[in-house]
C-alpha positions as CSV (number, residue, x, y, z in Angstrom):
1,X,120.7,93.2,106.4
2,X,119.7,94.5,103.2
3,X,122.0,91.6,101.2
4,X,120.2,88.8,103.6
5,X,118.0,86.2,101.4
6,X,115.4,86.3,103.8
7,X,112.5,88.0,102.8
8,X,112.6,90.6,105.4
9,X,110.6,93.2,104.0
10,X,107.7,90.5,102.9
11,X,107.7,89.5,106.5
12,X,106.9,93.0,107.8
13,X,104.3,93.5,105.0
14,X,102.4,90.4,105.8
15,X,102.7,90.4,109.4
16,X,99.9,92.5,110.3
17,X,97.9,90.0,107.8
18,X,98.7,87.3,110.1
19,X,97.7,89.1,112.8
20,X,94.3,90.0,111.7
21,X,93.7,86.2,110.1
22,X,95.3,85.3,114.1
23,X,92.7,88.1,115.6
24,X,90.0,85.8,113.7
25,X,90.0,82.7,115.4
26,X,90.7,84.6,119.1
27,X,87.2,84.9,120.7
28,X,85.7,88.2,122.1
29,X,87.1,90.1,124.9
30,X,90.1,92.2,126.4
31,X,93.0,89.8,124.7
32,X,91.8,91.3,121.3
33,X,93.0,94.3,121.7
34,X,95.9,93.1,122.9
35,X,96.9,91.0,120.3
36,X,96.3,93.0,117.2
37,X,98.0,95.5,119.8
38,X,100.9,93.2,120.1
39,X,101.0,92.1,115.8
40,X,101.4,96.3,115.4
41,X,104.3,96.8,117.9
42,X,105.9,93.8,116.2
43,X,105.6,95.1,112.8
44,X,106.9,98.2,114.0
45,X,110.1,97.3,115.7
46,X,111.1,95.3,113.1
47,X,110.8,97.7,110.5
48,X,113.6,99.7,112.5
49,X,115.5,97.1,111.1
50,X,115.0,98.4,107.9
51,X,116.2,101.8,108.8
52,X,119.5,100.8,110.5
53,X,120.0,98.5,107.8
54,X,119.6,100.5,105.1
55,X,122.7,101.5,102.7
56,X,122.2,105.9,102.3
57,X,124.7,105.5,99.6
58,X,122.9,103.8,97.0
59,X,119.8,104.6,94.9
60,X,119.4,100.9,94.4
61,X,115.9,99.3,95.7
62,X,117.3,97.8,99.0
63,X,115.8,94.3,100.8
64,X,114.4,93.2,97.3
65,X,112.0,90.1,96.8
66,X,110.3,89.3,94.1
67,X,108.4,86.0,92.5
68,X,106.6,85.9,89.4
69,X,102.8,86.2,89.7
70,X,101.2,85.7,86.5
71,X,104.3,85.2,84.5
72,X,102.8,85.2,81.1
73,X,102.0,89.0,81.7
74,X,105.3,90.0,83.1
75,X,103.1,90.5,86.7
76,X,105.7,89.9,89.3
77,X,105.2,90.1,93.3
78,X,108.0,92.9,93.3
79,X,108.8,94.6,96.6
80,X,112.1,97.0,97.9
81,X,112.9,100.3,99.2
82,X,115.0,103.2,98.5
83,X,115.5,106.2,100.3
84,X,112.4,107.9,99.2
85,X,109.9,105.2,100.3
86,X,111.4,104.2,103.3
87,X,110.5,106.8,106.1
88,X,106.8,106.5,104.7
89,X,107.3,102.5,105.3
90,X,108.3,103.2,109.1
91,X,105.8,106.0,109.6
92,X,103.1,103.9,108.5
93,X,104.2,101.2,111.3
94,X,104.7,103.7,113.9
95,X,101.1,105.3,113.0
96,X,99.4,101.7,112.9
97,X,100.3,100.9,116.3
98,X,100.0,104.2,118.4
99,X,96.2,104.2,116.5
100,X,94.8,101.0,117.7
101,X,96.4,101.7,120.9
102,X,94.5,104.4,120.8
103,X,91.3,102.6,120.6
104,X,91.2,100.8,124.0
105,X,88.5,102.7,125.0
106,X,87.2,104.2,122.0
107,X,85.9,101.6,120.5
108,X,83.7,99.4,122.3
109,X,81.6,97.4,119.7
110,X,82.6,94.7,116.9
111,X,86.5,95.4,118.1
112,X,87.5,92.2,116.7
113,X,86.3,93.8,113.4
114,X,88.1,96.6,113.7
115,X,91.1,95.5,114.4
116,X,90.7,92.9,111.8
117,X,89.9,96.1,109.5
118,X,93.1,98.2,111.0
119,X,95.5,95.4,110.7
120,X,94.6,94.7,106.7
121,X,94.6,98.4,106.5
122,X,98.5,98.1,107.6
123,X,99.2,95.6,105.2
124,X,97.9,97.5,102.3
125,X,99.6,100.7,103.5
126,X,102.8,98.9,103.8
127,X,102.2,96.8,100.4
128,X,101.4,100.5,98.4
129,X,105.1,102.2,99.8
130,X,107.0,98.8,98.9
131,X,105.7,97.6,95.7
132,X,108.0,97.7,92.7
133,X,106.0,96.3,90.1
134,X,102.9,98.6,89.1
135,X,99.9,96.3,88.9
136,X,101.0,94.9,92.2
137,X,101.1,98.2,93.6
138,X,97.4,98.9,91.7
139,X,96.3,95.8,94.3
140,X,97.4,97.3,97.4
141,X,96.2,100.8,96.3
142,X,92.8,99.4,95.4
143,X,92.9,96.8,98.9
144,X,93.6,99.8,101.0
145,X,89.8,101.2,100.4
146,X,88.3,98.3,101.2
147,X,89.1,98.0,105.3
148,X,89.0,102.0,105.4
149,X,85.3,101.5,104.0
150,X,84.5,99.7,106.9
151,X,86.4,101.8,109.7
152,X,84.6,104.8,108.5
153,X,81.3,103.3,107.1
154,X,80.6,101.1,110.4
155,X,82.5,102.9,113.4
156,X,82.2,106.6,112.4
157,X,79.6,109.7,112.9
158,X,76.1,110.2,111.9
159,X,77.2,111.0,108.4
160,X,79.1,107.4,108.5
161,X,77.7,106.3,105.3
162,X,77.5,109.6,102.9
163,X,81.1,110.0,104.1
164,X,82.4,106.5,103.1
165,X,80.7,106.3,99.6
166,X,81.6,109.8,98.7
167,X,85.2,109.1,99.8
168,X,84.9,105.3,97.7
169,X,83.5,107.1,94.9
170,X,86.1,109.8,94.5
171,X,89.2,107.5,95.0
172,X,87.6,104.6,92.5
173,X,87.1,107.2,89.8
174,X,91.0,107.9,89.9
175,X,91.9,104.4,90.4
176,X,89.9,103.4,87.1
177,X,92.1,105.5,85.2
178,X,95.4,104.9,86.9
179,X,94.6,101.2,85.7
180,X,93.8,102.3,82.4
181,X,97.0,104.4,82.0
182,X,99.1,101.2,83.3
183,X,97.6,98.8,81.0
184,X,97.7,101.2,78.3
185,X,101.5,102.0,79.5
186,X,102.1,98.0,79.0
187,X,100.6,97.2,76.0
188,X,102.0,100.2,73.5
189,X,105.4,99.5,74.4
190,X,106.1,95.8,74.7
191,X,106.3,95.4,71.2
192,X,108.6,97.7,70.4
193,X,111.2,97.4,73.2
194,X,110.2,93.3,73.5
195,X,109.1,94.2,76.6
196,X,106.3,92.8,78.6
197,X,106.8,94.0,81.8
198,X,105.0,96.1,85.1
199,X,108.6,96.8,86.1
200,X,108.7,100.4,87.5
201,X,112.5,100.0,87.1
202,X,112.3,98.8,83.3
203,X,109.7,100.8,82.6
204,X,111.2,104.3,83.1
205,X,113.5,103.2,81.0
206,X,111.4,103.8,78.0
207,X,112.0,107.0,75.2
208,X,108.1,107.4,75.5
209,X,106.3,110.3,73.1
210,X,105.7,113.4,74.7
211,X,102.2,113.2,73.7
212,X,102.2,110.1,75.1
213,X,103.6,110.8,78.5
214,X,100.7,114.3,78.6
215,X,97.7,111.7,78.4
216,X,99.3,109.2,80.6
217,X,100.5,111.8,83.2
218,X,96.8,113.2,83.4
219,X,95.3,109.7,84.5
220,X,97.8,108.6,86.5
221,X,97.9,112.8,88.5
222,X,94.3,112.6,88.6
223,X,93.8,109.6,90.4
224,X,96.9,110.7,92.9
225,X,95.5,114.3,93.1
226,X,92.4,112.5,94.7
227,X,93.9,111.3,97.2
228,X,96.5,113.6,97.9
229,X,93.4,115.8,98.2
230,X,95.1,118.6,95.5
231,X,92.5,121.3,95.2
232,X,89.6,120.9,93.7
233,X,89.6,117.1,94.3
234,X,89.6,117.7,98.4
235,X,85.9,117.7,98.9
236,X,85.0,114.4,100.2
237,X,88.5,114.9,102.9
238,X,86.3,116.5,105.2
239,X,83.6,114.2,105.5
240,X,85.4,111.5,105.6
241,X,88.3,113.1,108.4
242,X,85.1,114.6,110.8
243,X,82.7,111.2,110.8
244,X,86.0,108.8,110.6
245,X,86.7,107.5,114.7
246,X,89.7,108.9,116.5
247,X,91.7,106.0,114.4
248,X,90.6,106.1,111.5
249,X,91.5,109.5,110.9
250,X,94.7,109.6,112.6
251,X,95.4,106.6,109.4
252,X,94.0,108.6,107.3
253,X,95.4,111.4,107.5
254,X,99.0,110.3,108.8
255,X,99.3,107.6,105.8
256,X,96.6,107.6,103.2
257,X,97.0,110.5,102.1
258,X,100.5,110.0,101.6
259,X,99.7,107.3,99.0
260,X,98.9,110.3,96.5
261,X,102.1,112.8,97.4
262,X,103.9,109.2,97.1
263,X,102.4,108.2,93.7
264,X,103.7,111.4,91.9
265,X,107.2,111.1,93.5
266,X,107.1,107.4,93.0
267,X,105.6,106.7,89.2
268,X,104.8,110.3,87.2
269,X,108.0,112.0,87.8
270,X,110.2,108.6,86.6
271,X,107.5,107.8,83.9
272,X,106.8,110.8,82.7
273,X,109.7,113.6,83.1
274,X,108.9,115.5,79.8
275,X,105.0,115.6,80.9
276,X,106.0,116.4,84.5
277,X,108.1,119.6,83.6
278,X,105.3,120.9,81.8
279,X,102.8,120.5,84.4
280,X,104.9,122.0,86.9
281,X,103.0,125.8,86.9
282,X,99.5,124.0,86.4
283,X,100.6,122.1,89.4
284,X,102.5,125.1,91.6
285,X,99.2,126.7,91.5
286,X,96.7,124.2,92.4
287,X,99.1,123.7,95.1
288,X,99.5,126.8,96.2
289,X,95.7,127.6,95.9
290,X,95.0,124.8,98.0
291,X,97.8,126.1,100.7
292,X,96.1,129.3,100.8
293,X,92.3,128.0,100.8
294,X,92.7,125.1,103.1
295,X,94.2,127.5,105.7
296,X,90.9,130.0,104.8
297,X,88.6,127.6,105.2
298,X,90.1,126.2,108.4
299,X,89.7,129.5,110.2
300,X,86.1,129.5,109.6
301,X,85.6,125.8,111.4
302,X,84.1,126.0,114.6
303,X,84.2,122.1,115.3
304,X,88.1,121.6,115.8
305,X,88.2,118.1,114.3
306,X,86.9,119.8,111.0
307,X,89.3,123.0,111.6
308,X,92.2,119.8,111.6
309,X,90.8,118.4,108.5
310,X,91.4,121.6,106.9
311,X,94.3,122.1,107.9
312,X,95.7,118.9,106.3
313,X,94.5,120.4,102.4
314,X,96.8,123.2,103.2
315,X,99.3,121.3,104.5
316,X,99.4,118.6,101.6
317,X,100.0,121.6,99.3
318,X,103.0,122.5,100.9
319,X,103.8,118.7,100.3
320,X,102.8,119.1,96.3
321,X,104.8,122.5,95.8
322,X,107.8,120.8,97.1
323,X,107.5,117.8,94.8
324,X,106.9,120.0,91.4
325,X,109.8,122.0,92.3
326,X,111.8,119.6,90.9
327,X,115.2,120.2,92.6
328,X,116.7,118.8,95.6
329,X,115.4,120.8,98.2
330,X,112.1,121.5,97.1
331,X,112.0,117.2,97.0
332,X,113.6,116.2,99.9
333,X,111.0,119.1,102.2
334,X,107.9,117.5,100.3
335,X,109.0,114.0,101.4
336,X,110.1,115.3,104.8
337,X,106.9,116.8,105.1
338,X,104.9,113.8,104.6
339,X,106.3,112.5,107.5
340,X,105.6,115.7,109.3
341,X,101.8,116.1,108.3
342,X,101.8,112.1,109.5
343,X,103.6,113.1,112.3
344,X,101.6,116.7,113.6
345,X,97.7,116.2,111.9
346,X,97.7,112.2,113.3
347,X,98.7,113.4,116.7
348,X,96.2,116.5,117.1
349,X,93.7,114.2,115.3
350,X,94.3,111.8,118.6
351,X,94.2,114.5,121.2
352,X,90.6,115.3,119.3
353,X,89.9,112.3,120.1
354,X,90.7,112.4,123.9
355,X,89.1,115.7,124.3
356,X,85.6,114.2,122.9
357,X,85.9,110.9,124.8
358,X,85.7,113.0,127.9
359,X,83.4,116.1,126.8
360,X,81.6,114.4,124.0
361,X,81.5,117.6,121.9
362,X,84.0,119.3,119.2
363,X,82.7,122.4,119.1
364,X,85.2,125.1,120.2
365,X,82.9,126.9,121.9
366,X,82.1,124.4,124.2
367,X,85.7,124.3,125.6
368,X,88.0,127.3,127.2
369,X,90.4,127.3,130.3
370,X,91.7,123.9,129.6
371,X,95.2,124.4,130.7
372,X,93.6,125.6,134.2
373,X,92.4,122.1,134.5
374,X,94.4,119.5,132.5
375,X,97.6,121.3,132.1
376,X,99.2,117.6,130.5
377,X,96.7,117.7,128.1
378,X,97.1,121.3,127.0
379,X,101.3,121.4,127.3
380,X,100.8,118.3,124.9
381,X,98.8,120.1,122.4
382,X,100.7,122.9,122.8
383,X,103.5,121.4,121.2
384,X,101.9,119.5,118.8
385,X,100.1,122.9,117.4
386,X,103.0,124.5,116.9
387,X,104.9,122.0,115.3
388,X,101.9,122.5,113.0
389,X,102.4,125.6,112.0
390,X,106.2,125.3,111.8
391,X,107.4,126.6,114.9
392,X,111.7,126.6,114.6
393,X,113.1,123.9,116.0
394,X,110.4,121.7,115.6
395,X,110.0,119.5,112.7
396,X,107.3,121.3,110.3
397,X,109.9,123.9,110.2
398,X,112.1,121.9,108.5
399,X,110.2,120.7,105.8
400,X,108.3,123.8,105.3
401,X,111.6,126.0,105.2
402,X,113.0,123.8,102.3
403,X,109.4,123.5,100.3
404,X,110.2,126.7,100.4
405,X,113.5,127.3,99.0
406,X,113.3,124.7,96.4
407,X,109.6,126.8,95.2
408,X,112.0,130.1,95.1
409,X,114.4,128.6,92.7
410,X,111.8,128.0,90.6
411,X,109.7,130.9,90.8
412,X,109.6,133.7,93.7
413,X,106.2,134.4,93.8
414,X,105.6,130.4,94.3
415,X,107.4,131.2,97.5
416,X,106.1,134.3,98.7
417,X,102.7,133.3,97.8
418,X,102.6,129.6,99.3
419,X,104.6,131.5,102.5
420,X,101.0,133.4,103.5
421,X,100.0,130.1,103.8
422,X,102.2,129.5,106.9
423,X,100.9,133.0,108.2
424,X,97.8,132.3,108.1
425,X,98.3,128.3,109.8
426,X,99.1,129.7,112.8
427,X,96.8,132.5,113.0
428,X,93.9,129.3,112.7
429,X,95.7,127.6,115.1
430,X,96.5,129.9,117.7
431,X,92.8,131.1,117.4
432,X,91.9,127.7,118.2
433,X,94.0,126.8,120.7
434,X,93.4,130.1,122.4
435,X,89.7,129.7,122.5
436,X,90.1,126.2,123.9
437,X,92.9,126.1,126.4
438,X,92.9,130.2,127.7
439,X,90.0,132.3,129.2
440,X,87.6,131.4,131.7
441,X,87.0,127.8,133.2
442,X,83.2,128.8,133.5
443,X,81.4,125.8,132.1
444,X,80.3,122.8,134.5
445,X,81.2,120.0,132.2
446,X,84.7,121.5,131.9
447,X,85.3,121.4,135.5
448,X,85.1,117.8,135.6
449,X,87.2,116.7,133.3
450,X,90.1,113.8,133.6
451,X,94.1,115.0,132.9
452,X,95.4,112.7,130.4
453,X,96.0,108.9,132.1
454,X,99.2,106.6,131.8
455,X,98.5,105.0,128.2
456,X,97.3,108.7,126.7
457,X,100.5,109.9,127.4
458,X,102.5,106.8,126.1
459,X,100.3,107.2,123.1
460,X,102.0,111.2,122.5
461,X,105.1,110.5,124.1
462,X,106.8,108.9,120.7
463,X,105.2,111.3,118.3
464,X,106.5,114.2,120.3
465,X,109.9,112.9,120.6
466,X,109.9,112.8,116.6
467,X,108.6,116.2,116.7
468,X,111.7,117.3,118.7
469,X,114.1,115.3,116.8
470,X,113.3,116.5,113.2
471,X,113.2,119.7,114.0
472,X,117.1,120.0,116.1
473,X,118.7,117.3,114.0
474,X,116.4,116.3,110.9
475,X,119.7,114.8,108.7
476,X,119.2,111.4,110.4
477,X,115.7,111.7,108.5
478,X,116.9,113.5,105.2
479,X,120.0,111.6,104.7
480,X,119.3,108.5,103.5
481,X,116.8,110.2,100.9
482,X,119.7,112.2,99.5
483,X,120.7,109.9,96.8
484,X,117.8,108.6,95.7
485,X,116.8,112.1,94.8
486,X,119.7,112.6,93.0
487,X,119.1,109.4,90.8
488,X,115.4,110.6,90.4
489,X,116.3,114.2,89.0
490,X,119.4,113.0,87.0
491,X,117.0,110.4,85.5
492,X,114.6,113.5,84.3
């Protein structure tokens, strides 16, 4: 499929454009729902496509199309895949679906906006993970903030609008100099290599000065390390995860944040080796700081949608320690593990959600004896929690086990250090969850409450199958990263 003419992978990019530009001219009721509904199921079955057509042998970028944009400036429309953006590709259609599924009842005002706003959202999500050439990747990093303004900024808490700006400021300070550094990256070199390209491909073909690659490293890892969150740059995650709706967040956290872990995999380890081997303690121990202080700050939540968005700076430094070990393992658990943060924080970010549409509260307090009275609910979250903390078996194991190994090989203490981390995830989580689902059923409102329904549990059902998968047979999911890994270290 991958040697086919057709532009397959464009198709699946724009797809969920169409829908929303379709979702435009529909007018209100019910049938919106279910056609943006029916756009993201689309989108996401035919991106298996991609997967079972995908050649593991190869480092090559894989289903390919490209046209020239503004030719005079070497800006091409320049998509493809290889093994390290493609599980990112799927997990981002998988996410996009389950989420407005997940709004049905959720959202009950302007939901032909929103799932306008969710359907662009897709489109740049999918557009960042494919794109080849960097400025066109700069459009669909800068288009993604624009319909996650809105989610957040019209259909989110009290704090709505704090939240969003804080979160549209943070991200558009990082993006300015990202732009900077690629313009910058563009201009100094065509000359001497007769070269006026955005070709990532080309361009990390370069012999670039060290000093060069340090200053260019910096704005491109800045503007990633903002949206990673990397410690220090995580303060606006918060706000924005806690007033963000049910799917908002789950996208946020199951994708967007992924743009940032991608971005250094993706364009400063290529770019700029020299610059990324120096960085790697300055960046083992903002990641292992974050590890240890997201998980400390987590514990001290009492609302358990702001104890999840917590949870997700730790987790992303697990991500950011794999990725600056530089070796084989410590790259293939940091990619793994952005499909098991996607994976474990978007589906305890929905069960939030399904616990507050029936309670209408998030405080922890306000809950205990769940299990007595919806034991669905609770064997569900169950799961998912300890697939969070990186139970054996299921998938967060995996990933964590080999961010692990590849940190020891680099230095112990990155290992030992970053492994309190894990300690001290489940000790949040099992505090939580014991609070909420264990004890006496002794408040009123509690007594009343609804097991999970028929579309709640196809909602969970996929993402714990995933869960399960990863976790007794990941290779189906490592695999086809294995060589492009290879090319990416032997390039450095």
């Amino acid at each position: 499929m991958n040697q086919l003419s057709f532009p397959f992978l464009s198709l699946i990019i724009f797809l969920p454009l169409a829908g929303a530009l379709f979702v435009t001219l529909l007018p209100a009721g019910q049938t919106i729902r279910r056609v943006a509904l029916g756009f993201a199921l689309l989108t996401f079955i035919l991106s298996l496509g991609l997967y079972f057509g995908f050649d593991s042998t190869t480092a090559d970028m894989q289903f390919v199309d490209r046209a020239h944009w503004f030719a005079p400036l070497g800006i091409q429309y320049y998509v493809g895949l290889d093994g390290i953006s493609l599980l990112l590709v799927l997990l981002t259609t998988l996410l996009s679906a389950i989420s407005i599924l997940s709004t049905w009842t959720a959202i009950t005002d302007r939901v032909k906006e929103f799932m306008i706003s969710m359907l662009l959202l897709e489109t740049a999500l999918l557009g960042v993970f494919s794109a080849v050439d960097l400025f066109a990747f700069y459009v669909f990093w800068e288009a993604s903030l624009i319909p996650m303004y809105f989610i957040i900024g019209i259909w989110g808490g009290p704090r709505r609008i704090y939240a969003t700006i804080k979160f549209v400021l943070y991200t558009m300070a990082g993006s300015a100099l990202m732009l900077i550094a690629i313009l910058a990256l563009v201009f100094a070199y065509h000359q001497t290599y007769n070269l006026w390209t955005f070709d990532l491909l080309k361009l990390q073909t370069l012999h670039i000065a060290f000093r060069t690659q340090v200053w260019m490293f910096l704005a491109f890892a800045l503007a990633f390390a903002i949206k990673v969150p990397l410690f220090p740059f995580h303060t606006w995650l918060p706000d924005a995860h806690v007033e963000a709706p049910t799917a908002g967040s789950v996208i946020l956290a199951g994708v967007l944040l992924k743009m940032g872990t991608y971005g250094f995999v993706r364009f400063c380890l290529p770019l700029f080796p020299d610059a990324a081997k120096q960085a790697v303690p300055l960046m083992a121990t903002l990641a292992i700081v974050g590890i240890i202080y997201g998980a400390l700050v987590a514990f001290a939540q009492r609302d358990v949608k702001s104890l999840v968005a917590y949870s997700s700076v730790s987790h992303l430094g697990f991500v950011m320690l794999g990725v600056f070990a530089l070796n084989p393992e410590g790259l293939s658990g940091g990619i793994l593990q952005m499909v098991n943060h996607g994976l474990s924080t978007g589906a305890l970010f929905l069960m939030v959600g399904m616990i507050y549409e029936r309670r209408h509260t998030r405080q922890i307090a306000d809950f205990g004896g769940l299990w007595r009275q919806l034991p669905l609910f609770a064997s569900f979250f169950l799961v998912i929690m300890l697939s969070s903390i990186g139970l054996p078996g299921l998938n967060g194991f995996v990933g964590e086990f080999l961010v692990l190994v590849g940190a020891f090989r680099v230095n112990p203490w990155y290992a030992v250090l970053a492994a309190t981390g894990v300690v001290l995830g489940a000790v949040y989580m099992l505090w939580m969850f014991q609070r909420m689902m264990f004890g006496p059923l002794d408040k009123v409102p509690n007594q009343q409450l609804q097991d999970l329904n028929r579309r709640e549990v196809a909602i969970l059902v996929p993402i714990v199958i995933l869960i399960l998968l990863i976790g007794i047979y990941p290779q189906p999911f490592l695999g086809p990263m294995q060589v492009s890994i290879g090319h990416l270290l032997a390039g450095m």
